[in-house]
N, C-alpha and C positions, 0 to 999 in steps of 0.2 A: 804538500798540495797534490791531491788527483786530480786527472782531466773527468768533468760532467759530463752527464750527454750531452750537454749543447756545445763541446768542444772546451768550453768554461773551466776554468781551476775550481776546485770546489775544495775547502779545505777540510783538513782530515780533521775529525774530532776525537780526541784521545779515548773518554770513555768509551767512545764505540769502537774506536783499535781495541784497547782491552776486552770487550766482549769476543771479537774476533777472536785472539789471537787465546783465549780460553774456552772456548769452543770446541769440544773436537769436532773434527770435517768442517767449521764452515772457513769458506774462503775469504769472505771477505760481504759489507753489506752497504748500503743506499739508501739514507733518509733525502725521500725528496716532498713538494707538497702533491696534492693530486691532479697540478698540470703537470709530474712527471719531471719538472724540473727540481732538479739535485742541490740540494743543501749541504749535505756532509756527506762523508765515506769512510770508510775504511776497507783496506784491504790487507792480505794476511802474505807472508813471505810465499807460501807456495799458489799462489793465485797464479794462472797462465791466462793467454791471450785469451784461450775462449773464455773464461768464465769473465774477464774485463767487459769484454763482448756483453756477455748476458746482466752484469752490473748497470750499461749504462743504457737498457732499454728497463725504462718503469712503466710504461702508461699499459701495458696490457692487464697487470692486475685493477686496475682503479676502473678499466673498462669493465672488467670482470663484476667486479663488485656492482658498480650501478646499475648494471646489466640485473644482477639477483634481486636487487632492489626492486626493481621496474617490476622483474614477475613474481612482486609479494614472495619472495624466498627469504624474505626478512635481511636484516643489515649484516652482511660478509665480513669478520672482523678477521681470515688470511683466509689465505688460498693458496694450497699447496701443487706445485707442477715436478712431477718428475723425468728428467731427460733421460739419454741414453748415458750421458756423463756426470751429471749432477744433476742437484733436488733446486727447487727454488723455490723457497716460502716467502710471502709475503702476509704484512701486517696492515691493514688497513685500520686506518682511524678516522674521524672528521676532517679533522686536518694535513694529517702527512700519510705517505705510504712507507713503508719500510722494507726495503727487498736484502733478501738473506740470500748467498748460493754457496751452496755448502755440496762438499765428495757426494758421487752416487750413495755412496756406502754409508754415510752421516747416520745418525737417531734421528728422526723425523720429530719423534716425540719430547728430546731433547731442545731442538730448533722452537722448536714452538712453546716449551718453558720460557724460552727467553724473553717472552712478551712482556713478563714485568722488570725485566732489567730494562728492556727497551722503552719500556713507559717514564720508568724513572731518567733513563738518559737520557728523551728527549722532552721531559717536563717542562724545562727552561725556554726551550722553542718552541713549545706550541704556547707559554704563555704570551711568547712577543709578538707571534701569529694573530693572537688573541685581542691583542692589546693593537696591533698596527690593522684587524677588522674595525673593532670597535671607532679605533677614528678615525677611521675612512666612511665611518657609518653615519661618524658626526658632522662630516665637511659634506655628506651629501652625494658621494662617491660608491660607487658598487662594486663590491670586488669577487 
């Protein structure tokens, strides 16, 4: 179990250690939905305090994205930031956000292949996402 951003355990999910952990340069990654709150994680043996730090803030990308939205820049599906220490892609989707922080050094262009493993690994959850809209939709509930 890791700690969330909201202080929360958030449990690690294997597939997405293994994506990690074959990865070169990424450190470690954060499916949360796009209030920012953390569903799963994984992070990789050399991950250090900063880059924990930068795992458990999500909402700047999701801000990012609506923001492109708003001035017709069409639908943001990542957005790549790179620091002084590390890259941080992120994946935006309808439902979840996906934050990757990976070495300065990393393939950029590697990170963002990983979109369709990322798709397939969090398939499972966005259908339950899907499916817990859906009947929230039916009881009359807005979510």
């Amino acid at each position: 179990m890791e700690e969330g951003a909201s202080g929360a355990e958030v449990a690690s999910y294997a597939p997405l250690k293994l994506l990690v952990q074959r990865t070169p340069g990424l450190l470690g990654a954060v499916v949360s939905d796009l209030e920012g709150v953390s569903v799963t994680c994984a992070v990789g043996s050399t991950c250090g305090e900063a880059e924990l730090a930068l795992l458990k803030t999500t909402e700047a990308a999701s801000i990012a994205a609506e923001l492109a939205e708003k001035l017709q820049m069409g639908r943001c599906k990542s957005v790549v930031t790179y620091l002084s220490t590390n890259v941080v892609v992120y994946f935006i989707s309808p439902l979840l956000l996906v934050k990757l922080v990976a070495e300065s050094h990393a393939n950029v262009g590697l990170l963002l292949e990983t979109v369709n493993d990322i798709n397939q690994i969090t398939s499972d959850l966005v259908k339950i996402l899907l499916e817990s809209q859906e009947a929230a939709q039916s009881k009359g509930l807005d979510i």
